[in-house]
Backbone bond lengths (Angstrom), bond angles and torsions (degrees), N, CA, C in turn:
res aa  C-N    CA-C-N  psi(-1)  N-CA   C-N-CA  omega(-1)  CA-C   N-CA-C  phi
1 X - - - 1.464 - - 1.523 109.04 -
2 X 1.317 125.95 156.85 1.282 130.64 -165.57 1.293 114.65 -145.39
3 X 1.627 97.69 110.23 1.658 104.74 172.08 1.607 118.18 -88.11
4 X 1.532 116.35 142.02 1.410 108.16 -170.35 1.639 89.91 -117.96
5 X 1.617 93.96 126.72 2.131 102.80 -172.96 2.020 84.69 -103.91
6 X 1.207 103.12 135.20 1.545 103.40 171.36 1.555 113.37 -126.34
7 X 0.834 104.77 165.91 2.209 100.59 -173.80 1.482 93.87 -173.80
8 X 1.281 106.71 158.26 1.696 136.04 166.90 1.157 99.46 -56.07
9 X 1.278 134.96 -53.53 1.488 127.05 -174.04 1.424 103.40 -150.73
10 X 1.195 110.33 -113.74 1.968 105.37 -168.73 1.693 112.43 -121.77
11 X 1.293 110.12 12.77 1.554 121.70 172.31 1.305 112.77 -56.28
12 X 1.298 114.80 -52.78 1.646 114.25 168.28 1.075 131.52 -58.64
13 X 1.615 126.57 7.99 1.443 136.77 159.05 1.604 108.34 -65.08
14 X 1.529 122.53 -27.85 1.245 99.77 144.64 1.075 155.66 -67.45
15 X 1.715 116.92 -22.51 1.403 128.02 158.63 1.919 118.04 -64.48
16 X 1.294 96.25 -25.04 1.840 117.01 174.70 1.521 98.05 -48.03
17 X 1.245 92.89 -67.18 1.623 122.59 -151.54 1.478 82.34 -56.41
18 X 1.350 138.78 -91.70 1.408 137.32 -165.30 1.698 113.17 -33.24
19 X 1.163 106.44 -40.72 1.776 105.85 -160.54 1.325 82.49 -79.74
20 X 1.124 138.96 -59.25 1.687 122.35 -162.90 1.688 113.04 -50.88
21 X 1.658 95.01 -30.62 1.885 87.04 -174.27 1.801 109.70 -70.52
22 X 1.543 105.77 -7.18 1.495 96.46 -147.47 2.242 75.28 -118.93
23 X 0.874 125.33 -63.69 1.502 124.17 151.44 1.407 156.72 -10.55
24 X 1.048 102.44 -15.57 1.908 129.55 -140.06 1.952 91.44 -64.77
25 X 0.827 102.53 -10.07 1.755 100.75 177.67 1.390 102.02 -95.82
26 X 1.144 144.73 -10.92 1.906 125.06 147.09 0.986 100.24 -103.41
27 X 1.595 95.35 172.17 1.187 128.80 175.34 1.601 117.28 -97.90
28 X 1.636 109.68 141.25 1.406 98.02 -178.45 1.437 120.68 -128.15
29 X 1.332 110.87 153.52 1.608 119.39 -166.91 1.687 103.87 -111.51
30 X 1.791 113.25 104.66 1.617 95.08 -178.09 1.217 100.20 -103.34
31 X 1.795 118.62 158.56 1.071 108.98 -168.26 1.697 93.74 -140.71
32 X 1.445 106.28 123.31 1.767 94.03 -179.25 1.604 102.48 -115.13
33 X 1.728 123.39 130.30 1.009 145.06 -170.50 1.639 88.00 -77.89
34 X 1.286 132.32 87.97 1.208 124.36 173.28 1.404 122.75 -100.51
35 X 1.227 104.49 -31.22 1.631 130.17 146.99 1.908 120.45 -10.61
36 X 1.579 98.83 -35.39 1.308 102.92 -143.74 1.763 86.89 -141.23
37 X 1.093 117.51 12.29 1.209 122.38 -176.15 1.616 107.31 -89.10
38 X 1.993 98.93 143.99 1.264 148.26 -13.39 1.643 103.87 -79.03
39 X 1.529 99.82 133.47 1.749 109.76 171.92 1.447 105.47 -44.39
40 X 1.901 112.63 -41.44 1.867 90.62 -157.83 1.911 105.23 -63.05
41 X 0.888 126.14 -2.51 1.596 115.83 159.05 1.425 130.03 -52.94
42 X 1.396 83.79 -46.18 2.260 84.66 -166.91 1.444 104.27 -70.15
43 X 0.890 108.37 166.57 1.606 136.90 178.41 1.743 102.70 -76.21
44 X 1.568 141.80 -172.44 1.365 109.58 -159.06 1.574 77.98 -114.86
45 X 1.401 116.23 -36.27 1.473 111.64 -163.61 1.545 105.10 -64.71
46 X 1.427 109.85 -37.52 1.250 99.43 -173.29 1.573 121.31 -89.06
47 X 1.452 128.70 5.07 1.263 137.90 164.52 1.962 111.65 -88.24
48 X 1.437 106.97 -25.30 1.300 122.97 173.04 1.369 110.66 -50.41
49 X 1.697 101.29 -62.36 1.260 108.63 175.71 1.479 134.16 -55.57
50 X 1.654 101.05 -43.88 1.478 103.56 174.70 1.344 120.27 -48.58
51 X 1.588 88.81 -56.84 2.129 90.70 -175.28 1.705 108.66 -59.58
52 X 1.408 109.42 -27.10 1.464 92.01 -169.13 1.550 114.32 -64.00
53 X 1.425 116.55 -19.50 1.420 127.70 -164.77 1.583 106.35 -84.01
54 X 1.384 94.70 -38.40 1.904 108.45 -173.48 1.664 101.48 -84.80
55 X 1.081 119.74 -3.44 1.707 119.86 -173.44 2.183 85.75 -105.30
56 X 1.010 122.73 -42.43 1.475 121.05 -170.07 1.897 103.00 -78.69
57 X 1.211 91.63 -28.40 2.034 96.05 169.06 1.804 109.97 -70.13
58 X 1.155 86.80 -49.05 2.059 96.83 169.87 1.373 110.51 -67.29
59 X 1.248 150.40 -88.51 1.309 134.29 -173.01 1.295 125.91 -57.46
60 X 1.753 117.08 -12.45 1.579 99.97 167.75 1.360 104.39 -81.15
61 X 1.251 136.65 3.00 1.491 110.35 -163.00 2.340 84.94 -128.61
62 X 1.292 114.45 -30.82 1.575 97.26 170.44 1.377 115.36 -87.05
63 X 1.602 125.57 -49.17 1.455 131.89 178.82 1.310 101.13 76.42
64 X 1.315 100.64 60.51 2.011 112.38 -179.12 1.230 96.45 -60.76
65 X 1.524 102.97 177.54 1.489 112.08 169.24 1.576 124.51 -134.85
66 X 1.967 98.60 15.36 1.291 124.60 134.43 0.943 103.56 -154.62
67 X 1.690 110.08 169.07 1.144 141.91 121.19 1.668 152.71 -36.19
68 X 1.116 136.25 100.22 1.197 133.58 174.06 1.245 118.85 -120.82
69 X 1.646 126.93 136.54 1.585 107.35 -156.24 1.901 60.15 -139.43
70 X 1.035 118.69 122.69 1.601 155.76 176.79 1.332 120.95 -97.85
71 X 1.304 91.43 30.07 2.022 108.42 -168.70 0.998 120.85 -150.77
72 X 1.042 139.50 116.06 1.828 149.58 -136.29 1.507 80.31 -91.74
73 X 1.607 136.66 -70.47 1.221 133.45 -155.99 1.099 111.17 -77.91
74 X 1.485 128.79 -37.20 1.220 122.00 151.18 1.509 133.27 -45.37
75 X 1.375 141.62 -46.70 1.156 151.97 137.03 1.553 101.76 -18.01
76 X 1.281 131.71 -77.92 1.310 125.58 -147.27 1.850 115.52 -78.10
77 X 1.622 103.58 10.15 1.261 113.93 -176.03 1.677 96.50 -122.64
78 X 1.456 133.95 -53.35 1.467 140.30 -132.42 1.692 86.86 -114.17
79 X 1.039 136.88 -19.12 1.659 126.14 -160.33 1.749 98.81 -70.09
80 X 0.891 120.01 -53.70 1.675 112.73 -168.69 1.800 121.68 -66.31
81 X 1.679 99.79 -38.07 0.999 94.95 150.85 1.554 151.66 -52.09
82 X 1.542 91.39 -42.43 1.605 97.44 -176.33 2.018 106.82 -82.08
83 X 1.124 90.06 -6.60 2.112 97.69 170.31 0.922 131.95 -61.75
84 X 1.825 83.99 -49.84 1.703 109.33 166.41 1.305 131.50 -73.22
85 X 1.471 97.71 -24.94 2.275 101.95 -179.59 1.601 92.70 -79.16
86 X 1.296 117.13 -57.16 1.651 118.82 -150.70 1.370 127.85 -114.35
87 X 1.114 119.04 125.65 2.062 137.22 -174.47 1.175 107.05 -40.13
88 X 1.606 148.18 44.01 1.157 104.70 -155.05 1.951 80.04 -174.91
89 X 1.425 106.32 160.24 1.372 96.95 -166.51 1.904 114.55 -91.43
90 X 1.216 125.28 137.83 1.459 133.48 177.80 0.692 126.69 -88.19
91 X 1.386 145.14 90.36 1.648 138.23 165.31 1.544 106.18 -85.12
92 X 1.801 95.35 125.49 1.494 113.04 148.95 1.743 142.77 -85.79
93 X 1.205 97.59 -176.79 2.013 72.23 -171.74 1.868 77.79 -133.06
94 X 1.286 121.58 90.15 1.750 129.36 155.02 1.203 115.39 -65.46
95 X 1.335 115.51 165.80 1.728 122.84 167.94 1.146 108.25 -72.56
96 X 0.749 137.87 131.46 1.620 159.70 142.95 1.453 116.00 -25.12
97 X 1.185 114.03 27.38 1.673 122.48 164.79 1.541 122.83 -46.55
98 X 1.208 114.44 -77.67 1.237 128.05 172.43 1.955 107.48 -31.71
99 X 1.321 116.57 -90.21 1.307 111.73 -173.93 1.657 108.39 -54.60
100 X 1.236 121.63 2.06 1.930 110.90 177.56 1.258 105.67 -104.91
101 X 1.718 115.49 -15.44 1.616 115.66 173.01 1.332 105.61 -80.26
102 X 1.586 122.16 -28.75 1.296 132.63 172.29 1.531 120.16 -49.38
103 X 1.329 110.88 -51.56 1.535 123.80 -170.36 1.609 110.29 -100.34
104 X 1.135 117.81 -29.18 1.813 101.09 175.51 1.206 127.44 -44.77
105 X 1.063 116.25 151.42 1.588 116.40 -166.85 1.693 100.29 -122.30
106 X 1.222 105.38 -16.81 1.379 114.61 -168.67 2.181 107.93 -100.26
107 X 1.234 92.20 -21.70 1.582 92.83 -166.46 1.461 122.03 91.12
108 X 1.592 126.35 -8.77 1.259 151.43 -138.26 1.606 112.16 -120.63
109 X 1.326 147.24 56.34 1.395 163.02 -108.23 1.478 100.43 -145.91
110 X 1.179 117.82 119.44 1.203 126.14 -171.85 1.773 98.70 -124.39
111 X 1.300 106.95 127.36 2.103 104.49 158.51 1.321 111.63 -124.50
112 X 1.787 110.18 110.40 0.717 95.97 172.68 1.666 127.58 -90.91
113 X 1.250 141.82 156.68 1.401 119.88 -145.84 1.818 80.94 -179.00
114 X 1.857 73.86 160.92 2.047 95.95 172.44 1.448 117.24 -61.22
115 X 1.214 113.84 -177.47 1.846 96.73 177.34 1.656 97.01 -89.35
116 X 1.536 109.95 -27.97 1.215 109.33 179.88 1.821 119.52 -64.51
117 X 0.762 105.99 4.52 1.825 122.61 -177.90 1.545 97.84 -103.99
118 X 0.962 103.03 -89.05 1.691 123.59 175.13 1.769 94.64 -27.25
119 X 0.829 124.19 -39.78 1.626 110.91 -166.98 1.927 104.78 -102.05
120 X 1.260 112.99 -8.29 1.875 107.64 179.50 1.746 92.25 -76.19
121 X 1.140 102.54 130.47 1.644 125.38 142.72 1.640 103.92 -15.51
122 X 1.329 103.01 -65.09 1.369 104.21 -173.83 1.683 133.48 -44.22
123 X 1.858 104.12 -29.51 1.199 106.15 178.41 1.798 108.93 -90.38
124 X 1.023 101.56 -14.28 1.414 111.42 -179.56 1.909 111.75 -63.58
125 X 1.485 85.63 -40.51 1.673 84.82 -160.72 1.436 91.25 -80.11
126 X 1.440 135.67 -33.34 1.702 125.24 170.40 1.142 102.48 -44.44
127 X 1.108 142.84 -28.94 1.559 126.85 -148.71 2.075 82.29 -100.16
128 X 1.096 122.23 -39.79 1.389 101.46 -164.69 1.663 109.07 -88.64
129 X 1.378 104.98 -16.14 1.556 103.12 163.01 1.515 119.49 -56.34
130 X 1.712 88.18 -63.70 1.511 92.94 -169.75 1.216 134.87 -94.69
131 X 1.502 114.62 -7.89 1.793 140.05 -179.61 1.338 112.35 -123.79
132 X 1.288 116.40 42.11 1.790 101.57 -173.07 1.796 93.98 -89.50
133 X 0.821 120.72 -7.08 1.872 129.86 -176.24 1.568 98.65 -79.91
134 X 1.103 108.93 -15.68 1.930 111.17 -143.55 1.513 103.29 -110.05
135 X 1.391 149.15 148.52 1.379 138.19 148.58 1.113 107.34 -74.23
136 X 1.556 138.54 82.67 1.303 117.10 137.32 1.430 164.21 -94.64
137 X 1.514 110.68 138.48 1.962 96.41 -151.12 1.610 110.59 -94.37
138 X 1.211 124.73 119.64 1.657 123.36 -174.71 1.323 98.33 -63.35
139 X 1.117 109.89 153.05 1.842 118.18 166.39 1.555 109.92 -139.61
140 X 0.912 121.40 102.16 1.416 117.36 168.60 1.563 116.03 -101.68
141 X 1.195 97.73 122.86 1.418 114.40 -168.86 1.422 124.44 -114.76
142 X 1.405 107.58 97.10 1.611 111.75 -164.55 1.722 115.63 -61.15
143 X 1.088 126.71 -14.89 1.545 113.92 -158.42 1.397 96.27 -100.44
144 X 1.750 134.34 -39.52 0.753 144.53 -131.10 1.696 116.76 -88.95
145 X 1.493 116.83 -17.04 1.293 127.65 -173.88 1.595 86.16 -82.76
146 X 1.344 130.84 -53.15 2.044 135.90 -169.74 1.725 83.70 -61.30
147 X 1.390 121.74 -80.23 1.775 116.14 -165.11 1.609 95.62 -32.34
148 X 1.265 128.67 -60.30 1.742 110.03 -163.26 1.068 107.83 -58.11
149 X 1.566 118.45 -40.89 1.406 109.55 -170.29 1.658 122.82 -74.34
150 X 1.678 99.94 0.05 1.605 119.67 175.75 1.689 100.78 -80.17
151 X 1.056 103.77 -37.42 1.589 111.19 -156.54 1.775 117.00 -89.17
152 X 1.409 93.95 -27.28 1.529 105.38 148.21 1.462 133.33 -72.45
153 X 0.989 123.99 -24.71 1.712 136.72 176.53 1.410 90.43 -78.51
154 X 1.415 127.46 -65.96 1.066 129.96 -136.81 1.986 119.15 -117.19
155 X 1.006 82.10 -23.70 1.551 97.16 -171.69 1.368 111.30 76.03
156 X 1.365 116.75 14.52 1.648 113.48 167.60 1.405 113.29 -99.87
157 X 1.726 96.06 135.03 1.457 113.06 166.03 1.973 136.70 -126.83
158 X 1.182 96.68 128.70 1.330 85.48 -178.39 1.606 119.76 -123.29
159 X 2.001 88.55 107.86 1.226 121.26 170.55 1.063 152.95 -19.56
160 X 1.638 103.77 -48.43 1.234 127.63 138.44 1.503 132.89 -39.77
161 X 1.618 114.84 -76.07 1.407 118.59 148.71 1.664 128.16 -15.13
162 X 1.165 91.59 -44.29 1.968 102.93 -167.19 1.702 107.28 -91.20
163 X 1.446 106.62 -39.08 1.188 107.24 157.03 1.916 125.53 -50.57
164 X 0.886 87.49 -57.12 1.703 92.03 -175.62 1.216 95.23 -56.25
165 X 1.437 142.34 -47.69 1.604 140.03 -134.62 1.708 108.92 -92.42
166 X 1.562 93.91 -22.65 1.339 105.15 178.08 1.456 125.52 -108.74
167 X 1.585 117.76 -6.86 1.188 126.00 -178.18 1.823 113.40 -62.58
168 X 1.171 114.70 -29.05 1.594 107.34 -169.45 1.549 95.59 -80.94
169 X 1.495 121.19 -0.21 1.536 107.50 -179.39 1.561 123.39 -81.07
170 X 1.937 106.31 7.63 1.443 109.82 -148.98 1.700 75.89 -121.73
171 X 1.216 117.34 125.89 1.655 127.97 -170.00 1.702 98.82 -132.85
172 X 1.183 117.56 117.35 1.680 109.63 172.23 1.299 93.09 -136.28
173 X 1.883 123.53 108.92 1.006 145.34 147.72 1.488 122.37 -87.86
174 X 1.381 116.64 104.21 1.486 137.58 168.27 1.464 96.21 72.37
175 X 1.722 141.88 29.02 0.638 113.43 -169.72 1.587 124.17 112.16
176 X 1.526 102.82 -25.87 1.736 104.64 177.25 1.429 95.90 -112.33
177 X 1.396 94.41 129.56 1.555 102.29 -169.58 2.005 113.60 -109.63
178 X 0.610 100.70 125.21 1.837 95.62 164.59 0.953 115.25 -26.69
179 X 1.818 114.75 112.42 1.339 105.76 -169.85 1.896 108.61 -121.26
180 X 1.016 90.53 -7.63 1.703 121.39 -179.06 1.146 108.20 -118.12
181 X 1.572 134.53 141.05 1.650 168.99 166.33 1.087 119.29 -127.10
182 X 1.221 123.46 64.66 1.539 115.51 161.23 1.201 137.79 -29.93
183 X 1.319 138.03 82.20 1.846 132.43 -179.80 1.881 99.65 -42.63
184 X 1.349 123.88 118.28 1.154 107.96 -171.15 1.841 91.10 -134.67
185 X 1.457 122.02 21.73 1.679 127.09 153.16 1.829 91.15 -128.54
186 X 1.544 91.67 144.61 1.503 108.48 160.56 1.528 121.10 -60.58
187 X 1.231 124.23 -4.25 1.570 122.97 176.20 1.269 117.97 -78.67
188 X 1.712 93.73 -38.82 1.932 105.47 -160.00 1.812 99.41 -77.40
189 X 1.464 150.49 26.90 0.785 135.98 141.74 1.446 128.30 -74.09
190 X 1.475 105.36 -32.02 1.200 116.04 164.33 1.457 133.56 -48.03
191 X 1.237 113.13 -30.30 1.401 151.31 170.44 1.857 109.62 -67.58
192 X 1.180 116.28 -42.80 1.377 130.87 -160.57 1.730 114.64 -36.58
193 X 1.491 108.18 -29.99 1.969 94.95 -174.19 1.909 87.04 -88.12
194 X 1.506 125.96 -28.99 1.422 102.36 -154.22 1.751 89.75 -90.73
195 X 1.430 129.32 18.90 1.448 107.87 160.30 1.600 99.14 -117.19
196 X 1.423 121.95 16.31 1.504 117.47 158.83 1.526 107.28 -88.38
197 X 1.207 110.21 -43.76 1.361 114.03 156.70 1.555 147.72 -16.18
198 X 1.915 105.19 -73.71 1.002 117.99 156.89 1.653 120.05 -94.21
199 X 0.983 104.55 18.98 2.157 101.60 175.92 1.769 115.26 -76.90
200 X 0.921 100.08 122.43 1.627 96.40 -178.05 1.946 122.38 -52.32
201 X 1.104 107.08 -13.57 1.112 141.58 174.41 1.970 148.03 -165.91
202 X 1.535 100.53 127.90 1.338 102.23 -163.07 1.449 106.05 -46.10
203 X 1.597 117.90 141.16 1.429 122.70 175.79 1.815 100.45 -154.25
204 X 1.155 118.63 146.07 1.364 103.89 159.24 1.399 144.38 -92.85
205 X 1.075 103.16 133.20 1.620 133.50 -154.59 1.962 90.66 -78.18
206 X 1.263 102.21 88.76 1.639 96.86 179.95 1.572 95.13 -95.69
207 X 1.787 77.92 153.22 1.320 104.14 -156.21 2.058 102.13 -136.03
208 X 1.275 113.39 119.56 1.850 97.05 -162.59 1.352 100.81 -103.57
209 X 1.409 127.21 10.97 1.258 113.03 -159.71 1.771 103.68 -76.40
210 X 1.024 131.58 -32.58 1.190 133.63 -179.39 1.413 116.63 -51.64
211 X 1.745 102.63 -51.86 1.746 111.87 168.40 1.321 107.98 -49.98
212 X 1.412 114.01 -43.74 1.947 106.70 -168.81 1.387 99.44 -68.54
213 X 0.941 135.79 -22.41 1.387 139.10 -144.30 1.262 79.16 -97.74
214 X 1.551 142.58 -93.65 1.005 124.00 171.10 1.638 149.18 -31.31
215 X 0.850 113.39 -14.69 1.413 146.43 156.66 1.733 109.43 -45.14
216 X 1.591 82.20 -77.32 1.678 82.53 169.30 0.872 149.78 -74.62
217 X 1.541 107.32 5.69 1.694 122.44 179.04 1.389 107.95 -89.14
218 X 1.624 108.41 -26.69 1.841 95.67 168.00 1.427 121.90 -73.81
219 X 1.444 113.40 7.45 1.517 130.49 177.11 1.349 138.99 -59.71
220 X 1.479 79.77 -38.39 1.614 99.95 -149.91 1.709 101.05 -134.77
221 X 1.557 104.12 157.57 1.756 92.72 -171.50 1.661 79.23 -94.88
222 X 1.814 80.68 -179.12 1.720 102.16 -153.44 1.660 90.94 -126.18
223 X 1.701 138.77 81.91 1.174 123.39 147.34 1.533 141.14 -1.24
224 X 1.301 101.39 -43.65 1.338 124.04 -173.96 1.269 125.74 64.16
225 X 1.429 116.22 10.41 1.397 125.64 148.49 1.830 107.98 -104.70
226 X 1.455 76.72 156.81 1.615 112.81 -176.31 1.766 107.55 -62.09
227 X 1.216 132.75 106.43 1.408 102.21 -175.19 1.276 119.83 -88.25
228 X 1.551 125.00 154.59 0.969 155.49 -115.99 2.263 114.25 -135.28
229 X 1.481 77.23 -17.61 1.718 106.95 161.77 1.851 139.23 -76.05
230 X 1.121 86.16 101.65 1.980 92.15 -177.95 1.940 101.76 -18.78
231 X 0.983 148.20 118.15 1.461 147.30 97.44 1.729 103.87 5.35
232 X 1.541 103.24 131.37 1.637 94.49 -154.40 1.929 81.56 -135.83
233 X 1.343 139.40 112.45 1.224 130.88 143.01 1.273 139.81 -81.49
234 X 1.402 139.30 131.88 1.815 113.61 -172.49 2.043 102.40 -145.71
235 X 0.563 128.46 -170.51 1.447 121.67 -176.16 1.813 124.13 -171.62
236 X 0.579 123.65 135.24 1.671 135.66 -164.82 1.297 122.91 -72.67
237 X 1.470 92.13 -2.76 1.896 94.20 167.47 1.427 113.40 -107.14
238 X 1.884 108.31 -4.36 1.509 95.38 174.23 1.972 87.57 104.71
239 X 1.652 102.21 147.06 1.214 137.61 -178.83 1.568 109.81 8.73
240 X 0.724 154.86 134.03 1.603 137.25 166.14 1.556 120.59 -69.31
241 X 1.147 162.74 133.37 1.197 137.31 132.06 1.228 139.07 -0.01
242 X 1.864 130.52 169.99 0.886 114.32 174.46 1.107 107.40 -73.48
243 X 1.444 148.28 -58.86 1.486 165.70 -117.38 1.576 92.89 -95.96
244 X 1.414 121.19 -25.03 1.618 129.30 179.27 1.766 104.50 -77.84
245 X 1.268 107.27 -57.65 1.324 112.26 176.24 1.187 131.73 -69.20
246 X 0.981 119.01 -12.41 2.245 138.00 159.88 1.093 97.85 -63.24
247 X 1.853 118.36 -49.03 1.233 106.77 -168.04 1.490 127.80 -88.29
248 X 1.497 105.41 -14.17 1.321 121.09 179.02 1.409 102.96 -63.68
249 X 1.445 110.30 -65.78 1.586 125.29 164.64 1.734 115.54 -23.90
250 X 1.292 91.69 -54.64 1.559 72.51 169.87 1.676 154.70 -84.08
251 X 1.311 105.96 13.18 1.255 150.33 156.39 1.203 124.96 -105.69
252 X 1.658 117.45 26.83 1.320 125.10 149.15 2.021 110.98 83.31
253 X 1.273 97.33 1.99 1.714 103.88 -172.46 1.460 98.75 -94.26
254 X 1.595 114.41 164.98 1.348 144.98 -140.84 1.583 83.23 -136.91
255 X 1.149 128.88 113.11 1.316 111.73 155.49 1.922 123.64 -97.50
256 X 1.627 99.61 135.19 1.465 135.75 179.63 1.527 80.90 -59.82
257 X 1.745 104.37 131.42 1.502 98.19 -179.16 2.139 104.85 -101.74
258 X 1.200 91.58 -12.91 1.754 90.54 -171.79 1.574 96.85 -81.92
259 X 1.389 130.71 -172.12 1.603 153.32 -146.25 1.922 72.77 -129.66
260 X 1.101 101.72 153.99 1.561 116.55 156.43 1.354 107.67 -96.67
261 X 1.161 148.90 -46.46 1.601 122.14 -168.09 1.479 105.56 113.65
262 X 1.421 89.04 176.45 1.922 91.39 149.59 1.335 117.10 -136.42
């Protein structure tokens, strides 16, 4: 059986990474829209459209037997649609509202997220469902989804950059301090020791990919063998690099050598 994980670029190798440990009986197809990278640019209709075309190029030619959309901004635009075209079950990757309004101790809730996240309706209305008790402050942070994806190729980081991008997430009113950070893009886990690093104070850096990951295992039936099928990566801008393919490699993927199209 074949799960298809999709993302803007390679952030969702953390949502990868979890479903395979918890999964290991399909096979999976990741696919990073790099082509079109970063989503928080496009306009909604016209990013709607793209994925809908590049998601109907992917299941006519794999015929997964889910879905995983490994992209906070993607999710909060493409999930209803793709429910409605296709038989088959969808996992999204949301902010982590709900379980961070759950656990604060402080009242003090920070998401940090794309601007394109931070600005859908969609993240708005989590926060009044599930945090209307709670202060929480959106942060959308433009540089920070490209730095992870710098820092994964390369292992370079700049400190500075990450500092600034994350500083408005640290709020101490009278004393109640931010005690929760929502990871609310699939990149910024990658990121996770150098913003324990520079944070003015320890808080936890939540992270949902594990929940989705689990999530989707009540999804899907379970063979109960191990599969036995290459892990297949391919991407929409065409060939990967070297520094892409070390890294693909090291997460067990095969890289698809053609561009998908639209």
């Amino acid at each position: 059986m074949t799960v298809l994980v999709f993302d803007s670029g390679i952030g969702g190798l953390s949502i990868l990474r979890e479903a395979r440990v918890l999964m290991p009986e399909h096979r999976f197809i990741y696919v990073g829209d790099d082509a079109a990278f970063p989503y928080g640019d496009w306009e909604e209709a016209a990013l709607i459209e793209r994925m809908s075309a590049v998601f109907d190029n992917l299941v006519g030619r794999y015929d997964p037997s889910m879905i995983m959309v490994a992209c906070n901004t993607a999710s909060t635009l493409i999930l209803p649609h793709l429910r409605t075209r296709y038989d088959m079950p969808v996992v999204g990757t949301v902010p982590a509202i709900k379980p961070a309004a759950e656990r604060t101790s402080s009242g003090q809730v920070s998401v940090l997220a794309t601007p394109g996240t931070v600005q859908r309706d969609y993240t708005r209305s989590l926060v009044n469902e599930f945090a209307s008790q709670v202060n929480v402050r959106l942060i959308g942070a433009e540089h920070l989804a490209a730095a992870a994806e710098r820092f994964m190729l390369t292992g370079q980081v700049d400190e500075q950059l990450i500092a600034s991008e994350i500083e408005t997430c640290f709020v101490d009113r009278l004393g109640a301090r931010t005690d929760i950070v929502v990871l609310a893009c699939t990149h910024y886990p990658f990121l996770s020791n150098v913003f324990r690093r520079l944070a003015p104070w320890p808080v936890d850096w939540l992270n949902p990919a594990e929940a989705i990951a689990r999530h989707a295992r009540t999804l899907v039936e379970h063979p109960g063998k191990v599969s036995d099928v290459q892990d297949v990566a391919e991407f929409t801008g065409g060939t990967p690099g070297r520094e892409l393919k070390r890294l693909l490699s090291g997460f067990g993927l095969t890289v698809k050598e053609s561009p998908i199209g639209r």
